[in-house]
C-alpha positions in Angstrom: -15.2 21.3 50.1 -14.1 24.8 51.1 -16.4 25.1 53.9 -14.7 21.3 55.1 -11.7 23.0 55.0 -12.5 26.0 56.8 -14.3 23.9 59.7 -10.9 22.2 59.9 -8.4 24.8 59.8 -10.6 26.2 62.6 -11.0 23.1 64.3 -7.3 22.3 64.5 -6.7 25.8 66.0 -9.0 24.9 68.9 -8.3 22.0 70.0 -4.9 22.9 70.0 -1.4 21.1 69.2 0.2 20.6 72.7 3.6 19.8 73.2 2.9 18.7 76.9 0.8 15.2 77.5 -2.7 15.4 78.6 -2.1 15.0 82.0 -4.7 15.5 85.1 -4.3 19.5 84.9 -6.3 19.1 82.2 -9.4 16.8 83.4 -9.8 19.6 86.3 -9.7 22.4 83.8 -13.0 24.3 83.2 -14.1 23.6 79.5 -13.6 27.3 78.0 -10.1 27.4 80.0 -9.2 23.9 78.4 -10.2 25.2 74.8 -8.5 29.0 74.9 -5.1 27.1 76.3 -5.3 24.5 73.4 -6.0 27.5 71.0 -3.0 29.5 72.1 -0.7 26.1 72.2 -2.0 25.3 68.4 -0.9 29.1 67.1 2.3 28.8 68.7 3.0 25.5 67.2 2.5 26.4 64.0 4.3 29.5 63.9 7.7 28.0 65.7 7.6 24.3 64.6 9.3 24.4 61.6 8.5 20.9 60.6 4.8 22.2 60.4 5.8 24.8 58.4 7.0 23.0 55.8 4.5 20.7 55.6 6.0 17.4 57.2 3.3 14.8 57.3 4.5 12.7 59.2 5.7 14.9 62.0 2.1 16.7 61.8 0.2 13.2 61.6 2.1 12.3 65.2 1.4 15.5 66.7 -2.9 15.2 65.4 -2.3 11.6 66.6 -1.1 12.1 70.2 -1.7 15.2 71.3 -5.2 16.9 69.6 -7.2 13.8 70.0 -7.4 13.1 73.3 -9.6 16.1 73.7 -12.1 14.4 71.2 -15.2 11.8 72.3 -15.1 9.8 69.1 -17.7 7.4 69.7 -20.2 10.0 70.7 -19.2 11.8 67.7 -19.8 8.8 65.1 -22.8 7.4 66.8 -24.4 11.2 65.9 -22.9 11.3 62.4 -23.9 7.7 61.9 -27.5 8.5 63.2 -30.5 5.9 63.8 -28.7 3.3 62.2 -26.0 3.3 64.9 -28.5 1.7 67.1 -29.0 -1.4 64.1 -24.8 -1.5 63.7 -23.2 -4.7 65.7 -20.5 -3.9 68.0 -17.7 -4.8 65.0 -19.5 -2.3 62.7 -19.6 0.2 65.4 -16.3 -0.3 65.8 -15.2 0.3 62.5 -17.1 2.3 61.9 -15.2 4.9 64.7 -11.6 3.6 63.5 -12.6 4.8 60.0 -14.1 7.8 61.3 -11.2 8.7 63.5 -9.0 8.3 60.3 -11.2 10.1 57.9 -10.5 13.1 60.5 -7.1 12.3 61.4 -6.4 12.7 57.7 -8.1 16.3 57.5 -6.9 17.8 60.2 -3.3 17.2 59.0 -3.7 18.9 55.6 -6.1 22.0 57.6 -2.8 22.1 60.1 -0.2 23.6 57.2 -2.9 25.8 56.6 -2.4 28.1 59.4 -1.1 31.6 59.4 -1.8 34.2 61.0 -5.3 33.4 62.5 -6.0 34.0 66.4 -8.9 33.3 68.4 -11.4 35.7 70.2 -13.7 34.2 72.9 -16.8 34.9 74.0 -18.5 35.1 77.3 -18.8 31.4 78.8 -22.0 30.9 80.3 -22.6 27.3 82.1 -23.7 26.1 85.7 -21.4 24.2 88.0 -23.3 21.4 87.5 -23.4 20.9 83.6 -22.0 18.1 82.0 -22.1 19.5 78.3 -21.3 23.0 77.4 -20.7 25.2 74.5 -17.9 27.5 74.2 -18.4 30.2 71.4 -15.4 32.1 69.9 -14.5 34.1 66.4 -11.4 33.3 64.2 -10.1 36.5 63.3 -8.0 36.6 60.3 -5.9 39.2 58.0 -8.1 38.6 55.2 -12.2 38.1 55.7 -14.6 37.8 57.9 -14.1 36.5 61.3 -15.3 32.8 61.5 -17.9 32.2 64.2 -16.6 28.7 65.7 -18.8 26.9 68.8 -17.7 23.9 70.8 -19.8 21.1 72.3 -18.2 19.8 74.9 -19.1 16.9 77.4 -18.1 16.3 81.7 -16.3 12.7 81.3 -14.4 11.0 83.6 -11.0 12.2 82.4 -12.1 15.7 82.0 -14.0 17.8 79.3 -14.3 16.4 75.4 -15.5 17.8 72.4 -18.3 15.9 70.6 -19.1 18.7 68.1 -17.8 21.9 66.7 -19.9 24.8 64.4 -18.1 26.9 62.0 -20.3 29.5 60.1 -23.5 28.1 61.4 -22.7 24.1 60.3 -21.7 21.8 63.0 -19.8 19.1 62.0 -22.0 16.2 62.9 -24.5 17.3 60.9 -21.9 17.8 57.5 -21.3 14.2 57.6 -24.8 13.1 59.2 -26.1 14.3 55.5 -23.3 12.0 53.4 -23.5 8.6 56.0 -26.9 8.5 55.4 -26.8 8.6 52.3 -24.2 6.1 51.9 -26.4 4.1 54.7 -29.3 4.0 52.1 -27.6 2.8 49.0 -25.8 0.2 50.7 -26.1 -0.3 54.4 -23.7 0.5 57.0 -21.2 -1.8 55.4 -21.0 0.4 52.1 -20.4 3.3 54.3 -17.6 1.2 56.5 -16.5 0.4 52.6 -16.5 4.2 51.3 -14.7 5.5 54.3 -12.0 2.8 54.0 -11.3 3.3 50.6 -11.3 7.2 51.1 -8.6 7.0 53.8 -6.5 4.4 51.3 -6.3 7.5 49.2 -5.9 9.7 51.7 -2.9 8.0 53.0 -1.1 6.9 49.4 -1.8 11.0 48.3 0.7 11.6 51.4 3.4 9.3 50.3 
């Protein structure tokens, strides 16, 4: 669980809590550009919002909601959690299976949000050709305490700019954390039990926030 949370905390200051709408600047912006403005826009956030500060859910919850996950590719990133059984799952399972999904995250990046302090983000060299259509953008999290936390991006060329499909915090990507628990689930009790066990985990989720 700590090693959730640290992916989170890093992955909220990375994709960034912008005040602004996504607009076209940012399907023209290069994919390191788009990810060091989102970092720089999430530190600021938390450190002049006061709402954030003092842990206000349901201001935080709008802000995840509209403005960090329009930089994420959901689908691609539950049909890679979900693995070979995503291909077997009916359109309303797949479905689902994302709207739980998106929850389950929308729920943990909220909590990793009042987490933030003091961190800021170092970036490495950017190395890609023109023509790429996914990337990965490597930085550090440095903090005032411990180690700096290597954090990597995967990003992907869509149609309404660059998205993030995957992120790697201390050598784990994300994917592959949950890859190891949906397949679990999948094998006890189909992809229905894992549609079930992720609804009933955001149920709690939302009535621990209330």
């Amino acid at each position: 669980m700590k090693k959730l949370s640290q992916i989170f905390v890093s992955l909220c200051l990375g994709l960034g809590l912008t005040f602004a709408a996504v607009s076209a600047k940012a399907a023209d912006e290069a994919p390191d550009q788009l990810v060091k403005r989102l970092s720089t826009e999430i530190i600021d956030a938390a450190k002049t919002d006061k709402d954030i500060q003092n842990g206000n859910r349901k201001r935080i919850d709008e802000l995840v909601e509209t403005k960090v996950l329009p930089y994420i590719d959901f689908n691609r990133m539950t049909a890679l959690a979900v693995g070979k059984s995503w291909r077997d799952s009916t359109p309303e399972q797949q479905k689902q299976l994302i709207n739980e999904f998106r929850t389950l995250l929308i729920h943990t990046y909220s909590g990793a949000i009042t987490q933030i302090r003091d961190q800021r983000v170092e970036f490495k060299p950017f190395r890609a050709a023109a023509d790429d259509t996914e990337v990965e953008v490597k930085s550090l999290v440095i903090q005032s305490r411990g180690e700096p936390l290597q954090l990597n991006y995967r990003l992907e060329k869509t149609a309404s700019g660059w998205k993030i499909f995957d992120i790697n915090v201390l050598g784990a990507w994300l994917v592959e954390t949950y890859k190891g628990s949906f397949a679990a689930e999948i094998s006890k009790s189909g992809v229905d039990g894992l549609i079930k066990t992720l609804t009933e985990k955001n149920k709690k989720l939302a009535s621990a926030k209330k």
